[in-house]
Backbone as a printed PyTorch tensor [residue, N CA C, xyz], in Angstrom:
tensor([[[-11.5470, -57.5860,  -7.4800],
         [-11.0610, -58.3860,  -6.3760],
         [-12.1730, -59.3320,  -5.9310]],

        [[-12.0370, -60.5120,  -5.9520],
         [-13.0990, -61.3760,  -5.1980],
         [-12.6220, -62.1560,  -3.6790]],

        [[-13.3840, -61.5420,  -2.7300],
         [-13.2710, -61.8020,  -1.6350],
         [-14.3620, -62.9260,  -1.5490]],

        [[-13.3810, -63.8980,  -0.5210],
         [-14.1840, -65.4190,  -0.0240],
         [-14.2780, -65.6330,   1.3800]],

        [[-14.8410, -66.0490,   2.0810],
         [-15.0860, -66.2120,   3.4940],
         [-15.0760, -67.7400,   3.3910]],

        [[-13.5700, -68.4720,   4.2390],
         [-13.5730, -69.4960,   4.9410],
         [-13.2370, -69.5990,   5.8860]],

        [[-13.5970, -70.6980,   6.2800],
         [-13.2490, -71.4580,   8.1980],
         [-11.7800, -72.1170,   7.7140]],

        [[-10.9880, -72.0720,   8.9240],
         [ -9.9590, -73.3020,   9.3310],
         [-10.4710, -74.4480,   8.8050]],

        [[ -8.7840, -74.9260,   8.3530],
         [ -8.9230, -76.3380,   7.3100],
         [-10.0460, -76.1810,   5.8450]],

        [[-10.6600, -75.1230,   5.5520],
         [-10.6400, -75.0100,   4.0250],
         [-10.3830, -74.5750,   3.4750]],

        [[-10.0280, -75.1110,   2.2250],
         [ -9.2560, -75.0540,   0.9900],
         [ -9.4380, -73.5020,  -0.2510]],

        [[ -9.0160, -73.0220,  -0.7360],
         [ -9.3650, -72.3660,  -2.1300],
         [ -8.2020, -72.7370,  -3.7160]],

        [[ -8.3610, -72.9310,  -4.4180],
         [ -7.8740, -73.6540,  -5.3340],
         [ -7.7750, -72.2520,  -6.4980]],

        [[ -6.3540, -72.1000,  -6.7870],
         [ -6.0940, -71.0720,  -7.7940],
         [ -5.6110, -71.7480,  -9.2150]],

        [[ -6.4670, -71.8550, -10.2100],
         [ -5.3990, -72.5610, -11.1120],
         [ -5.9800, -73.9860, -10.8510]],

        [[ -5.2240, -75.0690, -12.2990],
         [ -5.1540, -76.0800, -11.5670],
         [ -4.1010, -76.8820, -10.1170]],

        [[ -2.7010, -75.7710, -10.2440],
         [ -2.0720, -76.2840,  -9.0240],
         [ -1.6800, -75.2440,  -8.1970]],

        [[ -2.4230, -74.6860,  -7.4280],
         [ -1.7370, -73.8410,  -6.4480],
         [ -3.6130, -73.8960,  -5.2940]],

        [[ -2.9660, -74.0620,  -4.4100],
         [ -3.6110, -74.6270,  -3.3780],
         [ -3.3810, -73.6180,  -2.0380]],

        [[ -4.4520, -73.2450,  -1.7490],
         [ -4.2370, -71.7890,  -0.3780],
         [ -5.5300, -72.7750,   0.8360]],

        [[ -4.5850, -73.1570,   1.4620],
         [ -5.3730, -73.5230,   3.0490],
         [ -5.3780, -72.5820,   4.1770]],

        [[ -6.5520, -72.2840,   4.9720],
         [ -6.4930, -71.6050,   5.8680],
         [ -6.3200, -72.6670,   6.9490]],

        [[ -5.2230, -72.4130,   7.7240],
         [ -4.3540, -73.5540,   8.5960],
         [ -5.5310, -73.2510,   9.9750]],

        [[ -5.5040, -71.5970,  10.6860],
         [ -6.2320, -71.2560,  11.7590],
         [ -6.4610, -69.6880,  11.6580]],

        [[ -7.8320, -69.6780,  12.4460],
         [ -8.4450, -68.2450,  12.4700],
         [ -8.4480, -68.4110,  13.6150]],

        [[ -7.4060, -67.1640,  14.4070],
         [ -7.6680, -66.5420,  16.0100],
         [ -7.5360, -65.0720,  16.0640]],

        [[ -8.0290, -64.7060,  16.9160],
         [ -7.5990, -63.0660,  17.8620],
         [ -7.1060, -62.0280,  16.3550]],

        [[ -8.5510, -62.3890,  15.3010],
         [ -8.1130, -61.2070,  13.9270],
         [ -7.2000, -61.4070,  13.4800]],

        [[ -6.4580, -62.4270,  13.2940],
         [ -5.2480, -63.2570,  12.4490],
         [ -5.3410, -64.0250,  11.6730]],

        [[ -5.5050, -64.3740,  10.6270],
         [ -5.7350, -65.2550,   9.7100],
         [ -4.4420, -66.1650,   9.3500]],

        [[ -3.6300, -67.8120,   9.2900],
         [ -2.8220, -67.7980,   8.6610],
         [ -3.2820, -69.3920,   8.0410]],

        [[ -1.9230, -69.3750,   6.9680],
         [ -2.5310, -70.1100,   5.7760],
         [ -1.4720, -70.3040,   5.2340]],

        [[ -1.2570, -71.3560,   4.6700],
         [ -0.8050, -72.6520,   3.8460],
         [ -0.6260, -71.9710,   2.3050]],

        [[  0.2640, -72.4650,   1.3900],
         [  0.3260, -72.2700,  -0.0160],
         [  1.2210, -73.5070,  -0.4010]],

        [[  0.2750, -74.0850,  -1.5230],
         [  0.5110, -75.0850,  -1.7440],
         [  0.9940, -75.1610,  -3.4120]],

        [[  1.9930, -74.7220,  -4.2340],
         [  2.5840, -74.0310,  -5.4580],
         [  3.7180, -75.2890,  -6.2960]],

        [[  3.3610, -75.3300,  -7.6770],
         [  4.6170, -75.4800,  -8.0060],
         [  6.0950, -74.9480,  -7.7890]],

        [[  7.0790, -75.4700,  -7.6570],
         [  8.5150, -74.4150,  -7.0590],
         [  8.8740, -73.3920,  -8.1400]],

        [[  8.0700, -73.7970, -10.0220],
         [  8.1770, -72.1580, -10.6140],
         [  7.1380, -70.8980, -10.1830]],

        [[  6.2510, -71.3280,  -9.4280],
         [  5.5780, -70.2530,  -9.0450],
         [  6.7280, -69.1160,  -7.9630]],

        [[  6.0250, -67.8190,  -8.1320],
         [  6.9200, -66.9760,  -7.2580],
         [  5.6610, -66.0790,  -5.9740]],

        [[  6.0740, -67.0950,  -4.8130],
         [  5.4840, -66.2460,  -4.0570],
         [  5.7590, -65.4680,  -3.2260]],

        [[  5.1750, -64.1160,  -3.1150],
         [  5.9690, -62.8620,  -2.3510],
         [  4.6170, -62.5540,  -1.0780]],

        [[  5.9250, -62.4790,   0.4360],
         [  5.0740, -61.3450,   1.1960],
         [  5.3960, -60.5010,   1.4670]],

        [[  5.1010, -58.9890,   1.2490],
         [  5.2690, -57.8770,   1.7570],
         [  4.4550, -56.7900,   2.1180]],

        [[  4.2590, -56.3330,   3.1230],
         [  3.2800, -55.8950,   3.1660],
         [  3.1000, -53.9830,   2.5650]],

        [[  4.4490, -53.7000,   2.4670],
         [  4.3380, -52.6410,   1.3270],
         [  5.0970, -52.8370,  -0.2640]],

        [[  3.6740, -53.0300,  -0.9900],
         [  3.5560, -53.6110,  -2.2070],
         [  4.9230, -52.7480,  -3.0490]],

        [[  5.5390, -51.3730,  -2.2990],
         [  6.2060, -50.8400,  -3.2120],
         [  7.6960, -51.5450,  -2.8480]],

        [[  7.8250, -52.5460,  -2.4380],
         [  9.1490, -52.9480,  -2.0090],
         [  9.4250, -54.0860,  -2.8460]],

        [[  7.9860, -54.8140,  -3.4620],
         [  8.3160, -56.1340,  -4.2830],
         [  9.8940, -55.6010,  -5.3440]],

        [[  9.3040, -54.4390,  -6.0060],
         [ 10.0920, -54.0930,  -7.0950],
         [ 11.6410, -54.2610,  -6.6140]],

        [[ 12.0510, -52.9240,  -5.5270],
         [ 13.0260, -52.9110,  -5.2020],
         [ 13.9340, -54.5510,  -4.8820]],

        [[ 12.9310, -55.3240,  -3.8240],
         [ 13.5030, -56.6380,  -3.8690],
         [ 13.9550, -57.4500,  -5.1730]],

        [[ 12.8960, -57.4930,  -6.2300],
         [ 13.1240, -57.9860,  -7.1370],
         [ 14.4550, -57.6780,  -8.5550]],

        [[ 14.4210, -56.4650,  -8.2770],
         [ 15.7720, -55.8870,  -8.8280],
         [ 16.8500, -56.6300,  -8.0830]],

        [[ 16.9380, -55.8670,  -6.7310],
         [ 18.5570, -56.6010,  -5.5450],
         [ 18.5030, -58.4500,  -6.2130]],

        [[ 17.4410, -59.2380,  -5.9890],
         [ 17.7000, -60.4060,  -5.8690],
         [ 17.8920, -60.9080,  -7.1530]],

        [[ 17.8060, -60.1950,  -8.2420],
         [ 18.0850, -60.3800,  -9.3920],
         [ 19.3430, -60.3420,  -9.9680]],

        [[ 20.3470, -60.0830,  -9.2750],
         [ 22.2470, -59.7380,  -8.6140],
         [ 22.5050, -60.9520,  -8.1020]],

        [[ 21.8970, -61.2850,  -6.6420],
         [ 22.1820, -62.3170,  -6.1180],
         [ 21.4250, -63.3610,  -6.7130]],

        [[ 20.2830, -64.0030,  -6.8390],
         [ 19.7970, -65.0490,  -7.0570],
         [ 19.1290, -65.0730,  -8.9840]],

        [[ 19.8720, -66.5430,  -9.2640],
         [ 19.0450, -66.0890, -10.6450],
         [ 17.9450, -66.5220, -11.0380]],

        [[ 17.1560, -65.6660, -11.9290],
         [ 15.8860, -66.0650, -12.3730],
         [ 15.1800, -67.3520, -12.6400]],

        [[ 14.1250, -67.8210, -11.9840],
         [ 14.0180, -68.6400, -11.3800],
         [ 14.1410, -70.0910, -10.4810]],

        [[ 14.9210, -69.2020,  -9.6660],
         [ 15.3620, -70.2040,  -8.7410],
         [ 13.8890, -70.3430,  -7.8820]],

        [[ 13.9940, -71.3960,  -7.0440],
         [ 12.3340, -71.2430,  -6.1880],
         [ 13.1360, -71.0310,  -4.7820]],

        [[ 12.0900, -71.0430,  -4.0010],
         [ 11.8640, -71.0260,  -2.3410],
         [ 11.0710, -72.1100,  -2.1550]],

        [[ 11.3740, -73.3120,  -0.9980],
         [ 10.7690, -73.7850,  -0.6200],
         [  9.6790, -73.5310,   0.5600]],

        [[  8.2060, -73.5810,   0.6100],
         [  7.3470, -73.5860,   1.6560],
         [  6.9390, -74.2530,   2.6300]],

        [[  6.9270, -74.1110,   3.4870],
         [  6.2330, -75.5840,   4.2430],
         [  6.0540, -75.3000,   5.6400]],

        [[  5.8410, -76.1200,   6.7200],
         [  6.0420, -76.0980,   8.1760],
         [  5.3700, -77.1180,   9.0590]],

        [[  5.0450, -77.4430,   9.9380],
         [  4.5080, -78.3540,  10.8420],
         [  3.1450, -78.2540,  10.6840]],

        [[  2.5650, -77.3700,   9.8580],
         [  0.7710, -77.1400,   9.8840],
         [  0.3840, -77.4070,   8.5290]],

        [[  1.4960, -78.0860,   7.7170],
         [  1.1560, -78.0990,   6.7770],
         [  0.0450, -79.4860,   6.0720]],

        [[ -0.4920, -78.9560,   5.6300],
         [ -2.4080, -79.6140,   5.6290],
         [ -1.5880, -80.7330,   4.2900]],

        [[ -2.5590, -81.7540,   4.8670],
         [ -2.0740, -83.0760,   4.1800],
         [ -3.3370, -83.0920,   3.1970]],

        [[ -3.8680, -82.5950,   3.2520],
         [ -4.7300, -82.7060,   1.9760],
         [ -4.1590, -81.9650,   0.7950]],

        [[ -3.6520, -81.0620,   1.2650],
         [ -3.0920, -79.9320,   0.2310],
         [ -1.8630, -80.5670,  -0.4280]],

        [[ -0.9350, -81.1800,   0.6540],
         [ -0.1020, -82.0960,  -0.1170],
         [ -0.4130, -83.6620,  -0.9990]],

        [[ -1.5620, -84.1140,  -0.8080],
         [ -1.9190, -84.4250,  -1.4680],
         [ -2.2960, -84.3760,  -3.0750]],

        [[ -2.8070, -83.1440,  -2.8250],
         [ -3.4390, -82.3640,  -4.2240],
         [ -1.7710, -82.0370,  -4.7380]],

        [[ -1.0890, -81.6280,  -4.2980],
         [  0.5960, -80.9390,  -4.9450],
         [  1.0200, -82.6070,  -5.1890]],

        [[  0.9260, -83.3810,  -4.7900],
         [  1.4980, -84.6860,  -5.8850],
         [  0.6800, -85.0250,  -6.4800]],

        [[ -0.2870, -84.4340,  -7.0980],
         [ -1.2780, -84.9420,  -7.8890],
         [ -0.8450, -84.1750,  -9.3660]],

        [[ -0.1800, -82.7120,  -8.9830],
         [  0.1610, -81.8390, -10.2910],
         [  1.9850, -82.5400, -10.8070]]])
């Protein structure tokens, strides 16, 4: 596992296109930006044993690779930058 220590508004770069901004650090909260092609699949859960189960159910309803779109009002214009660049 490699752990990184950044501040708000910087960047870490996975790959050539997938882009993780830390939007703001307050009160032991960390949140953050992902910046992905729409075949990437990104999951949150915070008990890792549920990906599976989800991924089975949504595999009924939704078919293999469909995406999710990301985004929101904090979303860092640099990062979108870099995502029309891939």
């Amino acid at each position: 596992m490699l752990v990184l220590t950044r501040k708000a508004n910087e960047e870490i770069m996975i790959g050539d296109n997938i882009v993780v901004n830390i939007v703001k650090v307050s009160s032991g909260k960390i949140k953050f930006g992902i910046t992905a092609p729409p075949e990437v699949s990104i999951k949150r859960e915070e008990n890792p044993q549920k990906f599976a189960q989800r991924a089975q159910e949504q595999d009924t309803v939704r078919p293999h690779g469909a995406s999710i779109k990301v985004g929101g009002p904090n979303f860092n214009k640099q990062a979108a930058k870099a995502a029309a660049l891939i």
